[in-house]
C-alpha positions as MATLAB code, in Angstrom:
seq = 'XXXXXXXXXXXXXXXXXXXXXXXXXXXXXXXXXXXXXXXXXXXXXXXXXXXXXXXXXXXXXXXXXXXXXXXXXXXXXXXXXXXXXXXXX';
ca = [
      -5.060  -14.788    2.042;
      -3.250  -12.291    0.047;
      -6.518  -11.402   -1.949;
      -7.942  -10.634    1.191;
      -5.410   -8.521    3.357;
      -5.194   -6.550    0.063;
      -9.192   -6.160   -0.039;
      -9.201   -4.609    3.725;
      -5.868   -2.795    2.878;
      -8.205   -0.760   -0.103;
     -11.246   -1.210    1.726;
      -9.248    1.286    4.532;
      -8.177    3.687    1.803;
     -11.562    4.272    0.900;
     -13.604    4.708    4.131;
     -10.540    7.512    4.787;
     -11.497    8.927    1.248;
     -15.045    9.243    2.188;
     -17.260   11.071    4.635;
     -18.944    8.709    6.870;
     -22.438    9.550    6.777;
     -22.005    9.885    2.644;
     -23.411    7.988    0.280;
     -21.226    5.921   -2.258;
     -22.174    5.404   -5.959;
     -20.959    1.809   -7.363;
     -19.738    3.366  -10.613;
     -17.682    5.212   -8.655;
     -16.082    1.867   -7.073;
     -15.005    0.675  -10.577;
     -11.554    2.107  -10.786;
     -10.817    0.973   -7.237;
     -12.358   -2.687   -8.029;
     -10.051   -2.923  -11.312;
      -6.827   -1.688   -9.726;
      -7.616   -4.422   -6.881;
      -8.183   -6.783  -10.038;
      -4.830   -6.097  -11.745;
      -2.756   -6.233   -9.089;
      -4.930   -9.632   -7.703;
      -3.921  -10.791  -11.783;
      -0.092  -10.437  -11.277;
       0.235  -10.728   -7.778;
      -1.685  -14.288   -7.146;
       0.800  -16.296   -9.810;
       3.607  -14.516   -8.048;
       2.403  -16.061   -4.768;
       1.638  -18.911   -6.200;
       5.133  -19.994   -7.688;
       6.914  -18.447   -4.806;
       4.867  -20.924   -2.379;
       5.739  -24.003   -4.908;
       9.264  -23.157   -5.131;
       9.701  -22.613   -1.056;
       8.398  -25.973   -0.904;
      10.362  -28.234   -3.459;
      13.972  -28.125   -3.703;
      14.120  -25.671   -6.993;
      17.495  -28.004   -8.505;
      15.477  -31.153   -8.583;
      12.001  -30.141   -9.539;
      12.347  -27.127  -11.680;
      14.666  -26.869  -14.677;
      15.561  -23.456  -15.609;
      13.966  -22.911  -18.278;
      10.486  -23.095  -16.660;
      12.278  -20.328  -14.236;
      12.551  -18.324  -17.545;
       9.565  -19.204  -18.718;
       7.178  -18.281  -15.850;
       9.380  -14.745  -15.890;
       8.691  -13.974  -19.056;
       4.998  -14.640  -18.629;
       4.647  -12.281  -15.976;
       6.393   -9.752  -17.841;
       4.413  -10.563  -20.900;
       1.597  -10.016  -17.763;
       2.464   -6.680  -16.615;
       2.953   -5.218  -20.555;
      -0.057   -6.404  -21.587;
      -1.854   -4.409  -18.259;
      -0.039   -1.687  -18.173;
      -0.940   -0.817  -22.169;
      -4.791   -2.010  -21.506;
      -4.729    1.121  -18.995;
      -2.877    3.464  -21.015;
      -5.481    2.806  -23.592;
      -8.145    3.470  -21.450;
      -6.837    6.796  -20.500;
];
């Protein structure tokens, strides 16, 4: 669900972007598809343990080290990302 309000959410960015009788390239849909990707990468295990944890009462079924565990993998996540792009540029 959050996959696809995000689709129509840079689906709408791009039809304001572009002239309506224009035609569209898909090279130049690349960068747009991998932003949507990278965020999709971070933001679906996010949604994902936030779901779980709203679910299950967090004393019981998590200990906290898997609470420090799954933060340091999205951190590990987002560095990894963010210096794949850099590199790019």
């Amino acid at each position: 669900m959050l996959a696809l309000v995000h689709a129509l959410h840079v689906l709408g960015g791009l039809n304001l972007a572009l002239p309506a009788l224009g035609r569209v390239r898909l090279r130049v849909l690349a960068h747009p598809a991998r932003r949507y990707l990278v965020v999709q990468v971070v933001a679906q295990p996010v949604l994902f343990a936030g779901l779980v944890l709203a679910q299950a009462p967090v004393r019981d079924a998590l200990p906290p080290a898997a609470v420090v565990l799954a933060t340091a993998v999205c951190a590990v996540a987002v560095v990894v990302v963010l210096r794949v792009l850099a590199a790019r540029r």
